[in-house]
C-alpha angles and dihedrals in degrees: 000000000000127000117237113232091251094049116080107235112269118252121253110248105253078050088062117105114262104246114246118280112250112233129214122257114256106263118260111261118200127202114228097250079053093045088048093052096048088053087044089053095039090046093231097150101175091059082051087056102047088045088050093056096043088058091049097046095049089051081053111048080041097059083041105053084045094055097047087049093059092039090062091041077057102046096049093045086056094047092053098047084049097047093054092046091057089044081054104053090033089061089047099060085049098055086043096047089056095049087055099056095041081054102041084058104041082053097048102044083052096054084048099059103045090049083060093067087252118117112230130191103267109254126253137173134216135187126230119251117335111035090213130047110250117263105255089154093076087050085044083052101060090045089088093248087172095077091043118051135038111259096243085060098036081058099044085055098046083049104055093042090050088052086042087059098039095044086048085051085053088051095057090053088056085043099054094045087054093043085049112035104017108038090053093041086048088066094059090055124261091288087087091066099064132056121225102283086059096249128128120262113253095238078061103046084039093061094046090056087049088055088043085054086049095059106051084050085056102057093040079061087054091059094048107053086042090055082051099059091053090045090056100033091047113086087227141093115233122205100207130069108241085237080060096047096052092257097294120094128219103282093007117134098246109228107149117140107191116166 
């Protein structure tokens, strides 16, 4: 045939452009409640069965992951309420440790002295800033301990902080004797400490017995904190309080060293 002028010249037949390609239908997806009724319709039990148990098993492994989820959440909250708890009672055997052997030797270079026929200044011993340790029990409290330890150990706790608190109340009333009648009296020269038979006056005797007394709480606190820490570090549940127990648990190293 021959193309009109007007007409542009038909292509040759390997010129013509290739048809488009016919694609595939996606492929029909059903959801599970879909798949189940078509095995319910068609009576194929076993796929019923198998469709049946996949569901169970993924509710299971669902609840479980989410249990073991919150299981570990728990276990490292508790691990970090348990392990400030032992920072704070091992700082506070250091800080008590040091307060012991500042006092064992003003004491006994006192004692020293005085036997010596001198007559020394009577010793006393302040702390540092603040005259109490600062009240971390009540911030432990709202940290929910309840749920998490056992109530033998919860009251052991609640007991040694509580002694903590009254044996730093006894240690303001030595301290405010020593601010109000020794200081001053320090200034006249140590003279004014003894009456005429060179002998100490008894107020004064009486306040170094009182640090003396200090000490030894001290220590027992010592003890104790040190009793806590294994309490709270140990995998097992012990019955007695360490206070009970003499301040050394069952398979616990006994080191105390109360005077």
């Amino acid at each position: 045939m021959t193309a009109t002028p007007n007409e542009p010249p038909a292509l040759p037949p390997e010129a013509a452009p290739p048809a488009a390609a016919v694609r595939p239908p996606p492929p029909l997806r059903i959801s599970l409640l879909g798949r189940i009724t078509h095995h319910l319709r068609t009576q194929n039990w076993t796929a019923v069965v198998i469709e049946f148990v996949v569901v169970v098993v993924g509710v299971f492994l669902g609840f479980q992951l989410n249990n073991w989820n919150e299981e570990r959440l728990e276990a490292d909250k508790r691990a970090g309420i348990i392990g400030a708890i032992i920072t704070n009672l091992d700082d506070s055997i250091g800080v008590q440790m040091k307060m012991v052997g500042e006092i064992e030797k003003g004491l006994a270079d006192w004692k020293t002295a005085y036997s010596a026929d001198e007559k020394p200044i009577p010793y006393y011993f302040r702390i540092g800033g603040s005259d109490t340790a600062p009240t971390v029990w009540t911030t432990f409290e709202q940290m929910q301990l309840t749920e998490l330890l056992d109530p033998v150990t919860l009251f052991d706790l609640a007991f040694f902080y509580s002694e903590l608190d009254g044996v730093g109340r006894k240690y303001l009333r030595y301290v405010t004797f020593v601010e109000d009648e020794v200081l001053p009296r320090e200034v006249a020269g140590s003279e004014a400490f003894y009456g005429s038979d060179g002998s100490l006056l008894p107020q004064f005797q009486a306040n170094m017995d009182r640090l003396r007394d200090f000490q030894t709480e001290t220590v027992r606190q010592t003890d104790w904190a040190r009793c806590l820490i294994y309490r709270l570090e140990a995998r097992t549940i012990f019955e007695d309080t360490c206070r009970r127990a003499g301040y050394v648990l069952e398979g616990m190293p006994a080191t105390r060293r109360t005077p």
